[in-house]
Each structure stands twice: as C-alpha cells, then as structure tokens.
C-alpha positions as CSV (number, residue, x, y, z in Angstrom):
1,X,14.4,41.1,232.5
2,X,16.5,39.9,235.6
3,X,15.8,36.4,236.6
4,X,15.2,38.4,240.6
5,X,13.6,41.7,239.1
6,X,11.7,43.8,241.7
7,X,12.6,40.7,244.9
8,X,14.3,42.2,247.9
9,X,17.1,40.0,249.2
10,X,19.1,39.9,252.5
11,X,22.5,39.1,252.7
12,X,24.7,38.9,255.5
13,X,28.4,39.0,256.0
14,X,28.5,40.9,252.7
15,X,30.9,43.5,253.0
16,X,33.7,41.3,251.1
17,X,34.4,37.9,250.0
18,X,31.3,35.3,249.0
19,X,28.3,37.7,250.3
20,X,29.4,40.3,248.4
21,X,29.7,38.7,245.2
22,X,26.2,37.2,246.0
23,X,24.9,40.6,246.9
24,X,26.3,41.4,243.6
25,X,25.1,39.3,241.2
26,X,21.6,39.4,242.5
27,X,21.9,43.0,242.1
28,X,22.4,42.3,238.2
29,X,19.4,40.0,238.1
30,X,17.0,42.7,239.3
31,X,16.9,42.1,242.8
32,X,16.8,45.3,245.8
33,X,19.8,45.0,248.1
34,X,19.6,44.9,252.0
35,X,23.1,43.3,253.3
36,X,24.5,43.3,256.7
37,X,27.8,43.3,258.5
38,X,29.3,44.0,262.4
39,X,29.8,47.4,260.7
40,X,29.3,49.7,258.2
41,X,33.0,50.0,257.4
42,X,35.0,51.6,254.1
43,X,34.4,47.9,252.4
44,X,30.8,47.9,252.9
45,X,30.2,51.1,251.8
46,X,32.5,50.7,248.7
47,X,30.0,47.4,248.0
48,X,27.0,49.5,248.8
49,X,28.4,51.7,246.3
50,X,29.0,48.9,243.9
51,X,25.2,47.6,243.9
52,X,24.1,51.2,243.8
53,X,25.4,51.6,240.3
54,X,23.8,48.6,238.8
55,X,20.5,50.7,239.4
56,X,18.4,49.2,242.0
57,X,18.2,49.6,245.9
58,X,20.7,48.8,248.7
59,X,21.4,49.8,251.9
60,X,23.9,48.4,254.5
61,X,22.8,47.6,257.9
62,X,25.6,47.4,260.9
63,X,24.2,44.4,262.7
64,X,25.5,41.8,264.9
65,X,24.0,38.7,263.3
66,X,24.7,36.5,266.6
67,X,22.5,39.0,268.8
68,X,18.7,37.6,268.6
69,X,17.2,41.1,269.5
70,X,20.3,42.8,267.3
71,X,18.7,40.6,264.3
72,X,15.0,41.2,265.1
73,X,15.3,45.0,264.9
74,X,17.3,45.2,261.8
75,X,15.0,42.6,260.0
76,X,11.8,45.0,260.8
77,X,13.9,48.0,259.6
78,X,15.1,46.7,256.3
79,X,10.9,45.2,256.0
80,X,10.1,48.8,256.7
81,X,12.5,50.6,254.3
82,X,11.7,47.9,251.2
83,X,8.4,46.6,251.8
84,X,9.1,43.0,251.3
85,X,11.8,40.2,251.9
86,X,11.5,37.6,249.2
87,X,15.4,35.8,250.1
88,X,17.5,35.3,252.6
89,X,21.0,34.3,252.4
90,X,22.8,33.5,255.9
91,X,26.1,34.0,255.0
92,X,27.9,35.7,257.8
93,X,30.6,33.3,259.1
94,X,33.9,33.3,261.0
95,X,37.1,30.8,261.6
96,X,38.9,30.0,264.8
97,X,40.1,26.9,264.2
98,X,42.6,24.4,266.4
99,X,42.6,21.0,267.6
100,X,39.6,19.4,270.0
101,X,42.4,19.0,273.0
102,X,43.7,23.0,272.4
103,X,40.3,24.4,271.7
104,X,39.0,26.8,274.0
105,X,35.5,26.7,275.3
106,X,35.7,31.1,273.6
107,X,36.9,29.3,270.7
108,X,33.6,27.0,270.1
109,X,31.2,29.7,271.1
110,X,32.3,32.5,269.4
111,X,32.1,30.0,265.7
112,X,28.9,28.2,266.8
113,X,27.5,32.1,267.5
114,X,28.7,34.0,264.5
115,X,28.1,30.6,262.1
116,X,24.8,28.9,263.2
117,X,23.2,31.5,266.3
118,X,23.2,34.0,263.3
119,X,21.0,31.8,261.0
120,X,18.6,31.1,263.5
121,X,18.4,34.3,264.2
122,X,17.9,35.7,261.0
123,X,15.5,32.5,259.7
124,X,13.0,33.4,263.3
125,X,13.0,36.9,262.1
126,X,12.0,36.5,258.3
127,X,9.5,33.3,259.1
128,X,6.9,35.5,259.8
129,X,7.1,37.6,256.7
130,X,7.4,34.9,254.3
131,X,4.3,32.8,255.3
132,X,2.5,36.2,255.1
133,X,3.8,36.8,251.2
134,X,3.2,32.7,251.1
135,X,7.0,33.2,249.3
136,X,10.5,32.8,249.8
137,X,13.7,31.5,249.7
138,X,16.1,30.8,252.3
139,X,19.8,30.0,251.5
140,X,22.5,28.7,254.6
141,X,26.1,29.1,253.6
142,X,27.3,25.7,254.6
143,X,30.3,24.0,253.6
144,X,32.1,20.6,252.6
145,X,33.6,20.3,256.1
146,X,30.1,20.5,257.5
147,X,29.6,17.4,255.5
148,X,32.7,15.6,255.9
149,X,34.0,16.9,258.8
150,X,38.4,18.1,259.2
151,X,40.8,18.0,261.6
152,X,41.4,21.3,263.8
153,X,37.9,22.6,262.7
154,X,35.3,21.0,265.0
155,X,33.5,24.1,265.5
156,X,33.4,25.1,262.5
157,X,32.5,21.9,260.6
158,X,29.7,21.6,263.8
159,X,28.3,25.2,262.7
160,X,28.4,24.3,259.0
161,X,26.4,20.6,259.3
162,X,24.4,22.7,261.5
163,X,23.5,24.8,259.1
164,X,22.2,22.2,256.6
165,X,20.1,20.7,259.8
166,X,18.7,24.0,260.2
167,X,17.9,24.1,256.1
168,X,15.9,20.4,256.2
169,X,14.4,21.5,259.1
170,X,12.9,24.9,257.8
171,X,12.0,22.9,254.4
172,X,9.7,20.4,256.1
173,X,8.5,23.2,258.1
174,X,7.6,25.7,255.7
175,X,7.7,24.1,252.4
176,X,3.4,24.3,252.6
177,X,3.4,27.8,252.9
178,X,5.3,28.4,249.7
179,X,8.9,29.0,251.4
180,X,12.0,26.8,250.2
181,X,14.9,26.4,252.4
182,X,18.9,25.0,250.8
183,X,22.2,25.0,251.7
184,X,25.4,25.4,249.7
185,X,28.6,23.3,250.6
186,X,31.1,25.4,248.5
187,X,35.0,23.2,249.0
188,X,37.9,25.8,248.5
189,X,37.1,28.9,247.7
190,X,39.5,31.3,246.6
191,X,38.3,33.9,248.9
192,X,40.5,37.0,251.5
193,X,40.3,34.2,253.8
194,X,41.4,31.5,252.2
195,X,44.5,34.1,250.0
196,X,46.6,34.2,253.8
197,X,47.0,30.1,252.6
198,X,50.6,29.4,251.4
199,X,50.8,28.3,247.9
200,X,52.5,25.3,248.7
201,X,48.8,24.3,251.2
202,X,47.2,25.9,248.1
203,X,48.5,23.8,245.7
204,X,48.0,20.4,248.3
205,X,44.5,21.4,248.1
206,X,44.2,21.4,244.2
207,X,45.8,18.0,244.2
208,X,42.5,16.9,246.6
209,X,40.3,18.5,243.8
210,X,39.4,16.5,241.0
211,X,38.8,19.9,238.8
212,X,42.2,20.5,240.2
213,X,41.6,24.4,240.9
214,X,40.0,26.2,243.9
215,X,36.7,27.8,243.1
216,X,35.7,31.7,243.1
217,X,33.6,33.9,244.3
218,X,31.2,33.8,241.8
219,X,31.2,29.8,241.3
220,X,29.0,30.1,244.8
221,X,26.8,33.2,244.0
222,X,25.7,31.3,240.4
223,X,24.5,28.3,242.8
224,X,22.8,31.1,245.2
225,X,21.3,32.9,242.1
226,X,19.4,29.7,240.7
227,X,18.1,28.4,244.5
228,X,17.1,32.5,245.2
229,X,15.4,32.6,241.6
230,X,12.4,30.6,240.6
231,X,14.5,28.3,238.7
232,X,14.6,26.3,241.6
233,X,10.8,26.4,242.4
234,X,10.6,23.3,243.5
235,X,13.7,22.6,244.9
236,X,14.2,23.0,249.0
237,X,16.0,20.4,251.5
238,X,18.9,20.2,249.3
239,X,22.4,20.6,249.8
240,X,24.0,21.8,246.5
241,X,28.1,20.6,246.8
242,X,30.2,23.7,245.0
243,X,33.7,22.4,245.2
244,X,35.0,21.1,242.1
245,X,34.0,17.3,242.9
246,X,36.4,17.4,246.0
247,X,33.0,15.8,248.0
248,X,31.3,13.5,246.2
C-alpha cells in the first residue's frame, strides 16, 4: 500500500529537475500522474516514460502555466481523462536574475508570470474541484530567498514570498472545506540549474549551510510526499524550510 494509492496529482514544471523527482516519487506511493511543461519535449516524454513503468497513470500536458485560459483548459482535460485531482503541486518556475538598478521591466514580468501568475492560475482552476471532493492538497514551490530575500534576485525572491502569501491565503480560505494549502522553502538544491554554478560558488554556499552540503532532488519530493499524503492531515499554512538549516 502507497501512502498516495489511487490520488491523482498535478505537477507542473516536471519535465526535469525538482518536479520530476516529485512526479516520481508520488508515482511510487500509488498516486496517477498528470504533469505539465511549455512542451512535451524528449525530457518529458522520457519522465512520462519513467512514471509509466512504476504502473500507474501519467500523461504529459504541453501547457503554458502563466496563461489563465492556457491553465483552465488543461485543468478540465486532465479532470476529464482521470476523474479526480486530489494534489496540486505548483512547481513550474524560472530565473532571470540581476540587480534592481539593471533589471528590466521583461525581466520582472516574465519571473513574476512563470513563478507566481502560474500558481494562481493553477490554484483558481482546481478550487472548484476540490471543495466539490471536500479534499485536497495544494503544494507552492517556494524558496529560502522568498523568505530572506538576495541580492540580484528581487523578482524572484518577490515570486517566491509570493507564493507562501498565496499558500496562507488559500489555507484560511479553504481549510473548512477539507483542502490544505503549504509551501516548501527548499535552500540549495543540487538541481540542472543550480549544476552551471562554479564549484568554487558551490563550495561558498556549503560553507553558508550548517549541514555543509547542497540538498537533492529528492530531499524536496520527501517534504512534498508527507504534505500531499495524509500524514499531514492537519497541517496547512505552513512553510516547511528544506535547506540544510541554511534559514533558520
């Protein structure tokens, strides 16, 4: 017995990286697969591939998570092909980061869009089902910056404390009706991302962590697992920190 047997998850941004390895390790725990990206490239079919032979359903969606109508469609299509949607993990995410005084206005939108438009997106779409079923759990991929803030990211530390905003919010909204809401704050992740990083600025980071090593892949989808299963039944509002004490 899975701890997510026969639950039908969404996952976004899950063609690589952290969304895949969530997608995956719900996908051991019993739970049916719907995962999105911009498209349905060689990666995601290769992860669509991977789910498939843990023996339950999956299908990728090409979907551009910023697009409110984009999302609305896609979330009635995956409701229609799996009958349910018991989780929700907004996941999908980009960088363009530079100082406040270099930042161009393209630069802000496009993170605020991709990072936090997406959720909101994806959160107005599901609402509805969830308070139907009276169940569900929705998951924001946050992050320590979002918290604490750092230098040449303003967008993106804005899109990630929105996202914990957005979490609360949906909490005190929905939490009657049987549907949690929580964000994750992973810290440094060893990710495709975060691999470009010189090992010198890889190393410099360690030095910040008091576990003194960057976190994986599946340190975050763990987290995810316990706040998508009912371990965390009566957990919502939270922001669970995954980054090796580096915020404290």
């Amino acid at each position: 017995m899975g701890l997510l047997d026969g639950k039908v998850a969404i996952v976004t941004g899950a063609a690589r990286g952290i969304g895949k390895a969530i997608a995956l390790k719900f996908a051991q725990e019993g739970a049916n697969i719907a995962f999105t990206d911009l498209s349905i490239d060689d990666n995601a079919l290769e992860t669509e591939k991977e789910i498939a032979a843990l023996g339950v359903k999956v299908k990728g969606y090409a979907s551009n998570a910023a697009d409110f109508e984009d999302t609305h469609k896609v979330v009635e299509q995956i409701h229609k092909d799996f009958g349910r949607i018991d989780i929700l993990v907004n996941n999908a995410g980009i960088t363009r980061d530079g100082l406040m005084m270099r930042m161009t206005e393209q630069q802000w939108d496009m993170v605020i869009n991709v990072n936090l438009k997406s959720a909101f997106n994806f959160v107005h779409a599901v609402t509805p089902i969830m308070m139907r079923q009276k169940t569900g759990s929705i998951i924001n991929m946050s992050s320590v910056v979002g918290v604490s803030g750092n230098a040449g990211q303003a967008n993106y530390s804005a899109s990630k404390a929105g996202m914990i905003g957005l979490a609360k919010s949906i909490a005190k909204e929905l939490g009657s009706r049987g549907v949690r809401a929580n964000a994750i704050a992973p810290g440094f992740i060893i990710t495709e991302m975060t691999g470009q990083l010189s090992d010198e600025v890889k190393a410099k980071w360690a030095e910040t962590i008091p576990m003194r090593r960057g976190g994986t892949p599946e340190d975050v989808a763990n987290t995810a697992l316990y706040l998508a299963s009912d371990l965390s039944a009566y957990v919502t509002g939270q922001v669970v920190h995954v980054c090796g004490g580096m915020n404290m």
